[in-house]
C-alpha positions as a Markdown table, in Angstrom:
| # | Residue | x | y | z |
|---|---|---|---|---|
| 1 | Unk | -17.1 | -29.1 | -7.9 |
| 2 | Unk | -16.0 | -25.4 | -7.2 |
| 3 | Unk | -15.0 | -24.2 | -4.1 |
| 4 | Unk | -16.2 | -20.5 | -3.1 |
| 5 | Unk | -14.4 | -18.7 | -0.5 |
| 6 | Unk | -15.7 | -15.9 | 1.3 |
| 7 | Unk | -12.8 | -13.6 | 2.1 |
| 8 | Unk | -15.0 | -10.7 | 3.1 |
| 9 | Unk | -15.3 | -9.0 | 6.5 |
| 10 | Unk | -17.8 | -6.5 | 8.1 |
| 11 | Unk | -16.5 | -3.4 | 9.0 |
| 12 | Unk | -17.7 | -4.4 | 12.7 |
| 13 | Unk | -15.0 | -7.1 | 12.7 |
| 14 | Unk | -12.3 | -5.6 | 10.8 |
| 15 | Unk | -12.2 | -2.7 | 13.9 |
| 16 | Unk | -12.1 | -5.5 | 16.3 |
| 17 | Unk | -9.1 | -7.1 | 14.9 |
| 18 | Unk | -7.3 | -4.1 | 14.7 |
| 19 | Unk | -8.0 | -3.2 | 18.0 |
| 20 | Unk | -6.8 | -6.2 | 19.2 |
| 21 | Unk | -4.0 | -6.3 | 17.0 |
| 22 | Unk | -3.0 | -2.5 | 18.8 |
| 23 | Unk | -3.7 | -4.4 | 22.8 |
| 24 | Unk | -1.5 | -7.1 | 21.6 |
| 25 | Unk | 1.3 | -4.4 | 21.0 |
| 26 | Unk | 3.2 | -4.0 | 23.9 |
| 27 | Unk | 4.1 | -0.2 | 22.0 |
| 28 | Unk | 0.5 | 0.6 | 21.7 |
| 29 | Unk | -1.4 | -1.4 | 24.3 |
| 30 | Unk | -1.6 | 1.0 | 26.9 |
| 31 | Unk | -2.7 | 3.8 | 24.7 |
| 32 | Unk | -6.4 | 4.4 | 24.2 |
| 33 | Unk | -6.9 | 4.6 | 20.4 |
| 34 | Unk | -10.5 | 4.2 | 18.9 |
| 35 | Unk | -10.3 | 2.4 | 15.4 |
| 36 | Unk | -12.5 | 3.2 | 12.8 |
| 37 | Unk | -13.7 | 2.3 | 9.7 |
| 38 | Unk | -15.6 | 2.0 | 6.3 |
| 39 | Unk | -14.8 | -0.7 | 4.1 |
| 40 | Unk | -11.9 | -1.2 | 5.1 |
| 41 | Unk | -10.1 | 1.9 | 5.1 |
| 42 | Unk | -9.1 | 2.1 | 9.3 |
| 43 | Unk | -8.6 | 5.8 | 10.9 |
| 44 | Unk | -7.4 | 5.8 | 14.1 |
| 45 | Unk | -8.4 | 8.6 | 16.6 |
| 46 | Unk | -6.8 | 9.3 | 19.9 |
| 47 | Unk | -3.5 | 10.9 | 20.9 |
| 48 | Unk | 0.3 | 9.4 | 21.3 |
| 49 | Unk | 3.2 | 10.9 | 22.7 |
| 50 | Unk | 5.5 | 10.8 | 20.3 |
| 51 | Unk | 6.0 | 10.2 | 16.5 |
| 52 | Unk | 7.7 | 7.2 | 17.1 |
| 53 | Unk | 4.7 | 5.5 | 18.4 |
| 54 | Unk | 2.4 | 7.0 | 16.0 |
| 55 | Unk | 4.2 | 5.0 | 13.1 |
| 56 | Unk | 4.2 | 1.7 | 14.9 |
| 57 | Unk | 0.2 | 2.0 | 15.7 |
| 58 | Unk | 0.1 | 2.8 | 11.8 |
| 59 | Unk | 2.3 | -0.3 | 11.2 |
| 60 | Unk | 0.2 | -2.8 | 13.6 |
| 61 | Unk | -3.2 | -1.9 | 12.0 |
| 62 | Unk | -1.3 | -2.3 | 8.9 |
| 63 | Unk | -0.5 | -5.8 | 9.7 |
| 64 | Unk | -4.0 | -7.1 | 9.8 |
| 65 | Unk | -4.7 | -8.6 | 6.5 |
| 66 | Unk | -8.1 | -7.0 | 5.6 |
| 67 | Unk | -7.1 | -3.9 | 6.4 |
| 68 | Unk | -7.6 | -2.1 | 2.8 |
| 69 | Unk | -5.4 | 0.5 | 4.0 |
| 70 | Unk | -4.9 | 3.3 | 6.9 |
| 71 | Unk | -5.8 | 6.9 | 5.7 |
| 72 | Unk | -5.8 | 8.9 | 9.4 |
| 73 | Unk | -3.4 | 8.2 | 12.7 |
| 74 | Unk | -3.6 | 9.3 | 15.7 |
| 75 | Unk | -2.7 | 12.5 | 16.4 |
| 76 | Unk | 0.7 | 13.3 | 17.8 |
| 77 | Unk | 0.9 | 15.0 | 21.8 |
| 78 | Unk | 1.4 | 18.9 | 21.3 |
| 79 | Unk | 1.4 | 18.8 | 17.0 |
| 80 | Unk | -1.0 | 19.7 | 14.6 |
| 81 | Unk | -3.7 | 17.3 | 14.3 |
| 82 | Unk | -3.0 | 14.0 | 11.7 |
| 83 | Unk | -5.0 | 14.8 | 8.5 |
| 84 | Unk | -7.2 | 12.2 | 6.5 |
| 85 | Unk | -4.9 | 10.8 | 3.2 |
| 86 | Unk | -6.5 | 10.5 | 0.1 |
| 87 | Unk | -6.2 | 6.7 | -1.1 |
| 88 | Unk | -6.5 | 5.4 | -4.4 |
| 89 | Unk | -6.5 | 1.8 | -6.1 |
| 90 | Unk | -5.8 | 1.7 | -9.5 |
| 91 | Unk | -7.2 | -1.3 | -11.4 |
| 92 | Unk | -4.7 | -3.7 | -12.7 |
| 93 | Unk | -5.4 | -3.4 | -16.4 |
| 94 | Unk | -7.0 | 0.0 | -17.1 |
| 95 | Unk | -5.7 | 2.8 | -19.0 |
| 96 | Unk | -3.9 | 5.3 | -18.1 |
| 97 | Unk | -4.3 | 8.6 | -20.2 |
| 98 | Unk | -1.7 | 11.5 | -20.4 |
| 99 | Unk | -2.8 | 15.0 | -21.9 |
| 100 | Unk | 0.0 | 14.8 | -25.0 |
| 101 | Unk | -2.7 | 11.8 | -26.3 |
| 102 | Unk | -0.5 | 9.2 | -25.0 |
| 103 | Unk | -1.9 | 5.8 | -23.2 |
| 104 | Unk | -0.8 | 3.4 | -21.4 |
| 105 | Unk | -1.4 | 0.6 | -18.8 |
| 106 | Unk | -1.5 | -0.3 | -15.6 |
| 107 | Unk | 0.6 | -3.2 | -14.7 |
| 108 | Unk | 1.2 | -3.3 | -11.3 |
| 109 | Unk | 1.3 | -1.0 | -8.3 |
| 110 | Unk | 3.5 | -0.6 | -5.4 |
| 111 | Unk | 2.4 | -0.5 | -1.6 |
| 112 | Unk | 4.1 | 0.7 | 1.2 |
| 113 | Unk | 3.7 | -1.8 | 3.9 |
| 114 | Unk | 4.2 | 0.6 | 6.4 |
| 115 | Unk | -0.2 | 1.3 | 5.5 |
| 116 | Unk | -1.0 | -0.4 | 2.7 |
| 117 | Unk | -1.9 | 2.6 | 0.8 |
| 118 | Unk | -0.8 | 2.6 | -3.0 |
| 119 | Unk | 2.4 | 5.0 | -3.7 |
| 120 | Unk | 3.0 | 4.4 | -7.3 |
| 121 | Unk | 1.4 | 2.6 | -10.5 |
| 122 | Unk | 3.9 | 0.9 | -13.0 |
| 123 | Unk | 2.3 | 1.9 | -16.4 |
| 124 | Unk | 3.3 | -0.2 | -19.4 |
| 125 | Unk | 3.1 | 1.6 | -22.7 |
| 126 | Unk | 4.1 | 0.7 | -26.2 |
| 127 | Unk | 6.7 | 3.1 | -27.8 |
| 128 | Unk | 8.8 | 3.5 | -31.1 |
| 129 | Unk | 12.7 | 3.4 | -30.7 |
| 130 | Unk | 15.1 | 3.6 | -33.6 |
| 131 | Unk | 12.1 | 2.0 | -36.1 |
| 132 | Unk | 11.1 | -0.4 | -33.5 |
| 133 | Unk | 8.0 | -1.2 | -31.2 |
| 134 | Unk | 9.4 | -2.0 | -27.7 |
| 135 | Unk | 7.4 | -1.8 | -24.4 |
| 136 | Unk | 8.3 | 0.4 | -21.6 |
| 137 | Unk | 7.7 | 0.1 | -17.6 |
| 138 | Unk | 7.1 | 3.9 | -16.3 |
| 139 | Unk | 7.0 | 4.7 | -12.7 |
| 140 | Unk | 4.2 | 7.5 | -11.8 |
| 141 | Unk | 3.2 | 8.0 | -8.1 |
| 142 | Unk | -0.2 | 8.8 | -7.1 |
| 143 | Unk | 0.4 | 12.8 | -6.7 |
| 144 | Unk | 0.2 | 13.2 | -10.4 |
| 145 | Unk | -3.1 | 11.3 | -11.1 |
| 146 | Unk | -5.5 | 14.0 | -11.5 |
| 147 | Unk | -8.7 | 11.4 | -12.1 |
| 148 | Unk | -8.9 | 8.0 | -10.8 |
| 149 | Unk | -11.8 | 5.7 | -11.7 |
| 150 | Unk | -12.7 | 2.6 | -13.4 |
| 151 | Unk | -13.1 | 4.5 | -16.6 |
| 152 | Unk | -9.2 | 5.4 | -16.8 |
| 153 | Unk | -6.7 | 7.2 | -15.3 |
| 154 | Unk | -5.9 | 11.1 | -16.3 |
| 155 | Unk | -2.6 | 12.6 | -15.4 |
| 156 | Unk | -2.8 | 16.0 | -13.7 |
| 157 | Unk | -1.7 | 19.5 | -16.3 |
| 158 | Unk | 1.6 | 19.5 | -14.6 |
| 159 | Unk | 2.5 | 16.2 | -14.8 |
| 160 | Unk | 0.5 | 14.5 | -18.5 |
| 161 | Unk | 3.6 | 13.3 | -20.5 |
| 162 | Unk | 3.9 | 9.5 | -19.6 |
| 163 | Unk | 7.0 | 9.0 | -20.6 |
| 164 | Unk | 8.6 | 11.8 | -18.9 |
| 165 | Unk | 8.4 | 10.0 | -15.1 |
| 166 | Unk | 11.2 | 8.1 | -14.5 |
| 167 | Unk | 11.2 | 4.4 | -16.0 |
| 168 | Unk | 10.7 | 1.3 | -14.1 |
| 169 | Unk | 13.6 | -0.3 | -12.1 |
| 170 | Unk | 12.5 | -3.6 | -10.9 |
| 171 | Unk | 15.9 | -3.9 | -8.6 |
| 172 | Unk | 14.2 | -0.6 | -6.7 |
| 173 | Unk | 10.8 | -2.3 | -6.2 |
| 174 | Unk | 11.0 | -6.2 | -5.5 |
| 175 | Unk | 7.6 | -8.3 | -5.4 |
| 176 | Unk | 5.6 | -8.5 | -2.3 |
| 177 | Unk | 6.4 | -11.5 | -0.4 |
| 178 | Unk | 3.9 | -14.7 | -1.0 |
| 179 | Unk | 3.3 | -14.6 | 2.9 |
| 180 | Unk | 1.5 | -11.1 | 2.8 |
| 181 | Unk | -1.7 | -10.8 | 1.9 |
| 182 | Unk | -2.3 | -7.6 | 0.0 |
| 183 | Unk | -5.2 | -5.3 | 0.0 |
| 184 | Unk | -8.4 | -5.9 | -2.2 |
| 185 | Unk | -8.7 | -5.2 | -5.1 |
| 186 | Unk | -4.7 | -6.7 | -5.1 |
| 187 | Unk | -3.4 | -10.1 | -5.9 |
| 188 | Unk | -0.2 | -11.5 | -5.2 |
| 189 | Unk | 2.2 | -10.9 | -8.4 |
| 190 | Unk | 0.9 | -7.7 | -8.9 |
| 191 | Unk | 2.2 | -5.8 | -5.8 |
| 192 | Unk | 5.4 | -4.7 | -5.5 |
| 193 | Unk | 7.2 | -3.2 | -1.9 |
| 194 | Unk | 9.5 | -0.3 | -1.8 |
| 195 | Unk | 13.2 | -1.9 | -1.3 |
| 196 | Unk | 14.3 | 0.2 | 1.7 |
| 197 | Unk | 10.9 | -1.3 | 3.4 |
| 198 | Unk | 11.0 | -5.0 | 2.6 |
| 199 | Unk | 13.6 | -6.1 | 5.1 |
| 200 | Unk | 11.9 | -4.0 | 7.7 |
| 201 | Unk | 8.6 | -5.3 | 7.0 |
| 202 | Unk | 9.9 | -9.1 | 6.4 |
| 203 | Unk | 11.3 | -8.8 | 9.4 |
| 204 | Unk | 8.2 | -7.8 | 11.3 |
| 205 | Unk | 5.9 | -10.6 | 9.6 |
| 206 | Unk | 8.4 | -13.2 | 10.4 |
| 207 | Unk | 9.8 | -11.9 | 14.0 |
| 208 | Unk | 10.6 | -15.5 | 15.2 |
| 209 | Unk | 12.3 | -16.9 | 12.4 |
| 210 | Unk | 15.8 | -16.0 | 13.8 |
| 211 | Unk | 14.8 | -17.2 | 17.4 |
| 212 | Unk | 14.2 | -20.3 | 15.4 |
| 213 | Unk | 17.0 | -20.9 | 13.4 |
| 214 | Unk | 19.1 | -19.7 | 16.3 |
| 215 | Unk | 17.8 | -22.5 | 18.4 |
| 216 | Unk | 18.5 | -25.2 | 15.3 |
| 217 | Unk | 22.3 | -24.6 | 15.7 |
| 218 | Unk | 22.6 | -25.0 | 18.8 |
Protein backbone atom coordinates (compact mmCIF):
# COMPACT_ATOMS: atom_id res chain seq x y z
CA UNK A 1 0.00 0.00 0.00
CA UNK A 2 1.32 3.59 -0.85
CA UNK A 3 0.61 6.38 1.17
CA UNK A 4 0.00 9.86 -0.70
CA UNK A 5 0.42 12.97 0.99
CA UNK A 6 -0.96 16.10 0.06
CA UNK A 7 1.43 18.89 1.07
CA UNK A 8 -0.20 21.56 -1.02
CA UNK A 9 -1.96 24.70 0.08
CA UNK A 10 -4.25 27.33 -1.57
CA UNK A 11 -3.03 30.60 -1.89
CA UNK A 12 -6.22 31.58 0.33
CA UNK A 13 -4.68 29.62 3.24
CA UNK A 14 -1.11 30.28 2.86
CA UNK A 15 -2.15 34.32 3.44
CA UNK A 16 -4.01 33.36 6.45
CA UNK A 17 -1.19 31.62 8.06
CA UNK A 18 1.09 34.28 7.47
CA UNK A 19 -1.13 36.66 8.76
CA UNK A 20 -1.50 35.03 11.70
CA UNK A 21 1.96 34.13 11.99
CA UNK A 22 2.63 38.31 11.80
CA UNK A 23 -0.51 38.81 14.92
CA UNK A 24 1.25 36.26 16.85
CA UNK A 25 4.46 38.55 16.69
CA UNK A 26 4.49 40.69 19.45
CA UNK A 27 7.04 42.91 16.85
CA UNK A 28 4.57 42.98 14.17
CA UNK A 29 1.14 42.44 15.65
CA UNK A 30 0.08 45.79 16.04
CA UNK A 31 1.00 46.85 12.58
CA UNK A 32 -1.50 46.59 9.86
CA UNK A 33 0.22 44.67 7.01
CA UNK A 34 -1.89 42.98 4.14
CA UNK A 35 -0.19 39.67 2.91
CA UNK A 36 -0.36 38.67 -0.40
CA UNK A 37 0.16 36.02 -2.62
CA UNK A 38 0.50 33.74 -5.78
CA UNK A 39 1.68 30.37 -5.32
CA UNK A 40 3.34 30.95 -2.73
CA UNK A 41 5.50 33.74 -3.31
CA UNK A 42 4.01 36.28 -0.12
CA UNK A 43 4.39 40.30 -0.63
CA UNK A 44 3.62 42.19 2.06
CA UNK A 45 2.02 45.73 1.72
CA UNK A 46 1.67 48.23 4.36
CA UNK A 47 4.18 50.56 6.14
CA UNK A 48 6.57 50.11 9.33
CA UNK A 49 8.50 52.39 11.17
CA UNK A 50 11.71 51.38 11.04
CA UNK A 51 14.06 48.92 9.21
CA UNK A 52 14.37 46.94 12.06
CA UNK A 53 10.80 45.83 12.04
CA UNK A 54 10.65 45.44 8.39
CA UNK A 55 13.29 42.53 8.61
CA UNK A 56 11.49 40.70 11.41
CA UNK A 57 7.95 40.85 9.41
CA UNK A 58 10.16 39.37 6.47
CA UNK A 59 11.59 36.80 8.93
CA UNK A 60 8.00 35.78 10.53
CA UNK A 61 6.39 35.18 7.10
CA UNK A 62 9.51 33.41 6.40
CA UNK A 63 8.92 31.03 9.11
CA UNK A 64 5.74 29.58 7.80
CA UNK A 65 6.68 26.49 6.04
CA UNK A 66 4.84 26.87 2.69
CA UNK A 67 5.91 30.01 2.19
CA UNK A 68 7.85 29.53 -1.24
CA UNK A 69 9.60 32.61 -0.52
CA UNK A 70 8.99 36.55 0.21
CA UNK A 71 9.78 38.82 -2.85
CA UNK A 72 8.15 42.47 -1.57
CA UNK A 73 8.10 43.95 2.35
CA UNK A 74 6.58 46.46 3.57
CA UNK A 75 7.64 49.57 2.90
CA UNK A 76 9.80 51.45 5.37
CA UNK A 77 8.13 55.06 7.25
CA UNK A 78 9.67 58.12 5.26
CA UNK A 79 12.03 55.70 2.56
CA UNK A 80 11.64 54.87 -0.84
CA UNK A 81 9.08 52.38 -1.39
CA UNK A 82 10.26 48.29 -1.00
CA UNK A 83 10.61 47.03 -4.64
CA UNK A 84 9.36 43.50 -5.89
CA UNK A 85 12.77 40.75 -5.93
CA UNK A 86 13.06 38.67 -8.67
CA UNK A 87 13.15 34.92 -7.32
CA UNK A 88 14.49 32.04 -9.00
CA UNK A 89 14.60 28.13 -8.29
CA UNK A 90 16.95 26.29 -10.00
CA UNK A 91 16.23 22.65 -10.48
CA UNK A 92 18.35 20.25 -8.66
CA UNK A 93 19.88 18.39 -11.58
CA UNK A 94 19.76 20.65 -14.68
CA UNK A 95 22.54 22.15 -16.55
CA UNK A 96 24.07 24.91 -16.19
CA UNK A 97 25.67 26.54 -19.40
CA UNK A 98 28.56 29.15 -19.49
CA UNK A 99 29.24 31.11 -22.91
CA UNK A 100 33.11 29.68 -23.08
CA UNK A 101 31.03 26.11 -23.93
CA UNK A 102 31.49 24.93 -20.59
CA UNK A 103 28.57 22.82 -18.52
CA UNK A 104 27.92 21.96 -15.48
CA UNK A 105 25.34 20.99 -12.82
CA UNK A 106 23.31 21.92 -10.37
CA UNK A 107 23.83 20.28 -7.05
CA UNK A 108 22.48 22.11 -4.55
CA UNK A 109 21.38 25.59 -3.71
CA UNK A 110 21.68 27.81 -0.79
CA UNK A 111 18.66 29.75 0.95
CA UNK A 112 18.73 32.55 3.10
CA UNK A 113 16.42 31.83 5.90
CA UNK A 114 15.93 35.26 6.57
CA UNK A 115 13.08 34.75 3.04
CA UNK A 116 13.63 31.68 1.67
CA UNK A 117 14.66 33.04 -1.58
CA UNK A 118 17.60 31.26 -3.35
CA UNK A 119 21.05 33.22 -3.18
CA UNK A 120 23.43 30.87 -4.84
CA UNK A 121 23.50 27.47 -6.90
CA UNK A 122 26.50 25.00 -6.20
CA UNK A 123 27.31 23.82 -9.77
CA UNK A 124 29.31 20.61 -10.06
CA UNK A 125 31.36 20.34 -13.14
CA UNK A 126 33.87 17.78 -14.43
CA UNK A 127 37.41 19.27 -15.02
CA UNK A 128 40.97 18.13 -16.20
CA UNK A 129 43.82 18.76 -13.57
CA UNK A 130 47.43 17.69 -14.08
CA UNK A 131 46.05 14.62 -16.63
CA UNK A 132 43.26 13.83 -14.43
CA UNK A 133 39.33 14.02 -14.27
CA UNK A 134 38.33 15.48 -10.88
CA UNK A 135 34.98 17.08 -10.01
CA UNK A 136 34.61 20.52 -8.87
CA UNK A 137 31.86 22.38 -6.49
CA UNK A 138 31.57 26.17 -7.88
CA UNK A 139 29.67 28.77 -6.03
CA UNK A 140 27.57 31.26 -8.56
CA UNK A 141 24.85 33.51 -7.01
CA UNK A 142 21.72 34.28 -8.75
CA UNK A 143 22.92 37.86 -10.20
CA UNK A 144 24.92 36.22 -12.82
CA UNK A 145 22.21 33.74 -14.27
CA UNK A 146 21.15 35.53 -17.27
CA UNK A 147 18.22 32.59 -18.20
CA UNK A 148 16.64 30.40 -15.75
CA UNK A 149 14.26 27.67 -16.96
CA UNK A 150 13.81 24.06 -16.95
CA UNK A 151 15.66 23.85 -20.12
CA UNK A 152 19.10 25.02 -18.50
CA UNK A 153 20.71 27.66 -17.00
CA UNK A 154 22.81 30.46 -19.08
CA UNK A 155 25.28 32.62 -17.42
CA UNK A 156 24.93 36.38 -18.12
CA UNK A 157 28.11 38.02 -20.90
CA UNK A 158 29.72 39.36 -17.86
CA UNK A 159 29.86 36.59 -15.85
CA UNK A 160 29.87 32.97 -18.46
CA UNK A 161 33.21 31.25 -17.33
CA UNK A 162 32.05 28.65 -14.70
CA UNK A 163 35.01 28.14 -13.25
CA UNK A 164 36.01 31.55 -12.65
CA UNK A 165 33.36 32.01 -9.46
CA UNK A 166 34.77 31.16 -6.47
CA UNK A 167 34.79 27.32 -5.62
CA UNK A 168 32.65 25.69 -3.10
CA UNK A 169 33.46 25.82 0.67
CA UNK A 170 31.20 23.53 2.39
CA UNK A 171 32.62 24.99 6.08
CA UNK A 172 30.90 28.52 4.60
CA UNK A 173 27.58 26.93 3.77
CA UNK A 174 26.39 24.06 6.36
CA UNK A 175 23.18 21.97 5.47
CA UNK A 176 19.78 23.16 6.38
CA UNK A 177 18.69 21.78 9.61
CA UNK A 178 16.29 18.50 9.38
CA UNK A 179 13.70 20.61 11.45
CA UNK A 180 13.14 23.18 8.57
CA UNK A 181 11.11 22.56 6.00
CA UNK A 182 12.45 24.08 2.81
CA UNK A 183 10.56 25.59 -0.05
CA UNK A 184 9.15 23.53 -3.02
CA UNK A 185 10.61 22.53 -5.35
CA UNK A 186 13.47 21.75 -2.32
CA UNK A 187 14.16 18.70 -0.30
CA UNK A 188 16.06 18.33 2.64
CA UNK A 189 19.94 17.42 1.71
CA UNK A 190 19.89 19.64 -0.95
CA UNK A 191 19.60 23.09 0.84
CA UNK A 192 22.27 24.57 2.33
CA UNK A 193 22.05 27.96 4.87
CA UNK A 194 24.56 30.82 4.86
CA UNK A 195 26.87 30.27 8.16
CA UNK A 196 26.57 33.71 9.67
CA UNK A 197 22.58 32.94 9.43
CA UNK A 198 22.23 29.40 10.91
CA UNK A 199 22.67 30.24 14.55
CA UNK A 200 20.32 33.10 14.18
CA UNK A 201 17.77 31.26 12.43
CA UNK A 202 18.26 27.90 14.73
CA UNK A 203 17.89 29.96 17.30
CA UNK A 204 14.54 31.40 16.21
CA UNK A 205 12.99 27.83 15.26
CA UNK A 206 14.02 26.43 18.49
CA UNK A 207 13.38 29.65 20.98
CA UNK A 208 12.55 27.38 24.06
CA UNK A 209 15.19 24.96 23.87
CA UNK A 210 17.37 26.86 26.34
CA UNK A 211 14.36 27.67 28.70
CA UNK A 212 14.19 24.02 28.63
CA UNK A 213 17.48 22.81 29.31
CA UNK A 214 17.80 25.65 31.79
CA UNK A 215 14.95 24.21 33.71
CA UNK A 216 16.58 20.42 33.56
CA UNK A 217 19.57 21.63 35.67
CA UNK A 218 18.01 23.00 38.12
Amino acid sequence: MVAVRNHLVTDHDLSLQVAQALGDDERTRLLTLPVYNFHGWVELGGSVPNREIQRAAEATAASVPSVRGVILLPDVAGELSASLRDAVQPRIGVRVFGKDETQGMVYQVVISPQNRLVTHTIVRINRSANGWQELCDYLIPVEAMEVVDEGGIFLSDETNVLSQFPVFNPAHYPFAPLTWQPPYPYAVGSVRWPRQAQAKAEQRLTPNVGKAELKNKL
